[in-house]
N, C-alpha and C positions, 0 to 999 in steps of 0.2 A: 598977760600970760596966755589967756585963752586966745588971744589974737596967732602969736607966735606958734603955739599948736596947729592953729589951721592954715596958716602960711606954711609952716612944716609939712604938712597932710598936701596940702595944694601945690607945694613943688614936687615932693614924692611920688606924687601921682603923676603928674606930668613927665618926669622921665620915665616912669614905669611905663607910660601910656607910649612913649614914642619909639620903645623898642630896640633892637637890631635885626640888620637884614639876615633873611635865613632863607639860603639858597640864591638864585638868582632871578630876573624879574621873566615874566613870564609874556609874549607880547599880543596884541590880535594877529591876525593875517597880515593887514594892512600899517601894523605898529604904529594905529592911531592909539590905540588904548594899551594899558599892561596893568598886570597886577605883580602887585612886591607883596611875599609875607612878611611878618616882623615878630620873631621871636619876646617874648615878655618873661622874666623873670614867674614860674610858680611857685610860692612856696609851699604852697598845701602840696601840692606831687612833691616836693623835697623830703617834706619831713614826714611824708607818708612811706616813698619810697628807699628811707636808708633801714640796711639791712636784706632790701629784698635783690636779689643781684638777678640783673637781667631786665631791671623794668627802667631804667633810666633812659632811654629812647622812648619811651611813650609820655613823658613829663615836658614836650612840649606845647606849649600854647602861644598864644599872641593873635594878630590882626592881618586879615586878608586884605589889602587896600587897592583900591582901583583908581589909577591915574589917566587922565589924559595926555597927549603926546606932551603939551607943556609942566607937564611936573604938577598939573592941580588936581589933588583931592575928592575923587568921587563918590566915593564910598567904602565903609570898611564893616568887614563881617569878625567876630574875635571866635577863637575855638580851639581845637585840636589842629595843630600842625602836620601834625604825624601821618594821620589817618585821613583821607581825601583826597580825590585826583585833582587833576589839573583847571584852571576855568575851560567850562565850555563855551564859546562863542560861537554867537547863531544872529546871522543880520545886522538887528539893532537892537541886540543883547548880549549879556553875559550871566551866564550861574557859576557864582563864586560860591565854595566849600570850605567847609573849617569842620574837622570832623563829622561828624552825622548831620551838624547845620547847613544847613544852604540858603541863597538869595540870591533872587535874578534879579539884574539891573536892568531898567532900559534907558540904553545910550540913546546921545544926540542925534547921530548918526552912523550910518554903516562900517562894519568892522573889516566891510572891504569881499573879495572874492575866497571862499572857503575851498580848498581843495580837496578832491576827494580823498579821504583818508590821513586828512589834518585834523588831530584832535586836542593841538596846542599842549602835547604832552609833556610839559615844562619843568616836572617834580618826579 
């Protein structure tokens, strides 16, 4: 029984973990790099916010993820969806946002030529 439970627990989480896309992907300069967010199921904003009308826009959360041009997995920050600009790309970096969290990556290599007054304004 207890096995079943945690095989339970351990698929649940795995789809909760892998989300849906929310918005579109966001890319570098150079569309060596991009970030996808991914919407997550809250419950806790659900069943806090029924009743309150007007706050069901800020009950998103999920995963800022950063891919390389191949589709591989670089790194993911989890938070507020909502609330946070766009990634900054700078060089052979990026600061990924999720609400008030942040986290600078540093990439493999160059994100390519920045043009003045590109701020990858993607969201």
């Amino acid at each position: 029984m207890i096995v079943l439970i945690a095989i339970a627990i351990l698929v649940a989480n795995t789809i909760w973990k892998r989300g849906s896309p929310f918005g579109k992907p966001c890319y570098s300069p150079n569309h060596d790099y991009y970030v996808q967010r991914y919407q997550n199921l809250n419950l806790i904003a659900l069943l806090v916010g029924i009743g309150m009308p007007g706050q069901g826009s800020d009950s998103f959360v999920g995963y800022s993820r950063l891919y390389d041009r191949k589709g591989k997995l670089m790194h993911e920050i989890f938070g507020d969806l909502v609330h946070g600009p766009s990634p900054l790309w700078l060089d052979t970096e990026v600061t990924l946002y999720a609400g008030n969290d942040y986290d600078v990556v540093q990439l493999p290599t160059t994100v390519g030529e920045i043009p003045i007054g590109y701020y990858g304004d993607c969201y």
